[in-house]
Structure formats: structure tokens, C-alpha cells
C-alpha positions as CSV (number, residue, x, y, z in Angstrom):
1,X,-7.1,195.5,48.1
2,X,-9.6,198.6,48.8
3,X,-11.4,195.9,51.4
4,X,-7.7,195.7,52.6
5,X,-7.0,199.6,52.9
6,X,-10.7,200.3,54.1
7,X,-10.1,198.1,57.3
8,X,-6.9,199.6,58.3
9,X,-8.0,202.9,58.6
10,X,-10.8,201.7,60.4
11,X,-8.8,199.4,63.0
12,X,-5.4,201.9,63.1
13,X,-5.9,204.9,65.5
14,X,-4.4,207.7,64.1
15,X,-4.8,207.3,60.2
16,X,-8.4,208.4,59.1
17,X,-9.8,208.2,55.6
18,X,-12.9,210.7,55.2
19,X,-14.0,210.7,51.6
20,X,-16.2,208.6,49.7
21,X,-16.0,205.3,48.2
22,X,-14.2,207.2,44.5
23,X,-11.9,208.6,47.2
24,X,-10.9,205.1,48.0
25,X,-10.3,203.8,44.8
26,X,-8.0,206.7,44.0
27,X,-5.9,206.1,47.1
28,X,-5.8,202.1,46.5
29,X,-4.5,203.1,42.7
30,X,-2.5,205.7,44.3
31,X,-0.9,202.1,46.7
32,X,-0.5,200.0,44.0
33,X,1.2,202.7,41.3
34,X,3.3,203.1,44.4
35,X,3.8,199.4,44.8
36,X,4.3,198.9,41.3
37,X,7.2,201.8,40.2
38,X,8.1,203.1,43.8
39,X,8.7,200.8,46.2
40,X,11.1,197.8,43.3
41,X,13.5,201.2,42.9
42,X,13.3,201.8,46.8
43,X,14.0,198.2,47.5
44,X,16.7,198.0,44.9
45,X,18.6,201.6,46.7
46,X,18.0,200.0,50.2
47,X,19.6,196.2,49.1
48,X,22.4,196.8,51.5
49,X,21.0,197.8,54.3
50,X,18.1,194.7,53.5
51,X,21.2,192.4,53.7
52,X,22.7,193.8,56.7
53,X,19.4,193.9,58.5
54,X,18.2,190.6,57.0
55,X,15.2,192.1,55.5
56,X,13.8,194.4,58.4
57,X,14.8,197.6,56.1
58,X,12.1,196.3,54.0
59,X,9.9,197.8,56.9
60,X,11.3,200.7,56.4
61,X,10.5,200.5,52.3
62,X,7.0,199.8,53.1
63,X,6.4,202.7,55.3
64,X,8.0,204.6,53.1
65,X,5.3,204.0,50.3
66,X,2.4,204.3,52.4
67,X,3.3,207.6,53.8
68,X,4.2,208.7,50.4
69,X,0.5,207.4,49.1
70,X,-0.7,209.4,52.2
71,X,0.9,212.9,51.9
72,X,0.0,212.4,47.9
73,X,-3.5,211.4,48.6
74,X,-3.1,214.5,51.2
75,X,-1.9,216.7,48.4
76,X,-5.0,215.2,46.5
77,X,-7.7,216.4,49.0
78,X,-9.2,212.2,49.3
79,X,-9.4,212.6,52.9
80,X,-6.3,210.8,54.0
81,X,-4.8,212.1,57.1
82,X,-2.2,210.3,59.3
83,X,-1.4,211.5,63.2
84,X,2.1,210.4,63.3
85,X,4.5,207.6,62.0
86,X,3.2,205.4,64.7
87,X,-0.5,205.1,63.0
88,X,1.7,205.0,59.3
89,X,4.3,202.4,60.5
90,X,1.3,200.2,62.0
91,X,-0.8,201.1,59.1
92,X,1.8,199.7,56.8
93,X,2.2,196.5,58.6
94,X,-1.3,195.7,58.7
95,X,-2.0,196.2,54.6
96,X,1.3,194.2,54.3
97,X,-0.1,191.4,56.7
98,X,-3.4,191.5,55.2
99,X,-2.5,191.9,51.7
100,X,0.2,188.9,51.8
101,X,-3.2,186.7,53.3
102,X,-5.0,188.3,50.8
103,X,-2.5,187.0,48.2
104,X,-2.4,183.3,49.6
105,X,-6.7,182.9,49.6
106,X,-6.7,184.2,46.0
107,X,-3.5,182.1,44.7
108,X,-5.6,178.5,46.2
């Protein structure tokens, strides 16, 4: 997962991680408390709009987390910084991308 997180703020434009390699591992503990507590309750307020959609709100769940990891990692001084909701919204699509292929290579 940090290999995961690394990459996309190297690849996005507009999201920039300046710290160290601690720095990292706080922000990819920071994601997955976020994954683990946040983003169930999130999904379970935003079931509606996931069944009206047909799952795009999820999109909207997931960006939602990572910009919350970001201002908190912000707030945190870890050297997280974000441009816009472009860089977040792509920056969330690529750890979900990479982390679902991620997933699949461990699982065989």
C-alpha cells in the first residue's frame, strides 16, 4: 500500500508528498484508518444515492477519504499537499485502481 500511495503522488500533477519515508507510513496509516472506520459509515449514509447511480457515488466516497487523509495529513505537517479536487479525484482513482490490482496479485 505505501508503494501504492508513493507512485501516485509521483505520477498525479497536483498532489505532492514532501516528507520522508516515517512521513509516509503515517499518511498510508492515516488511508487505511480512513478505509477501515470512515469510508464503511460513508458508504452506508451514501447507499441511496449508490443505488440510484449504480455505484458511481462510491467515487464520490473515495475521494472523500482521500481528501480527508490529505487535509489530516495537512493538519499533521507530513508534507501532503493537494492543488485542487482534480489532482485528489484522480489521485483517488489511481490508489483505488492500483490497490484493487494490488489486492488480486496478493490473493493468487
Amino acid at each position: 500500500m505505501a508503494f501504492v500511495v508513493w507512485l501516485t503522488f509521483q505520477v498525479i500533477d497536483g498532489l505532492t508528498f514532501g516528507g520522508d519515508w516515517i512521513a509516509l507510513v503515517l499518511v498510508v496509516a492515516l488511508l487505511a484508518f480512513a478505509n477501515a472506520f470512515i469510508r464503511p459509515v460513508l458508504k452506508l449514509l451514501a447507499l441511496p444515492a449508490r443505488i440510484l447511480t449504480l455505484g458511481l457515488a462510491t467515487l464520490v466516497v473515495n475521494v472523500g477519504v482521500v481528501a480527508l487523509v490529505i487535509w489530516a495529513a495537512g493538519q499533521l505537517s507530513l508534507g501532503v499537499t493537494s492543488t485542487g479536487w482534480t489532482a485528489t479525484i484522480l489521485g483517488a482513482l489511481m490508489i483505488s485502481v492500483l490497490s484493487s490490482i494490488v489486492s488480486m496479485i496478493i490473493k493468487n
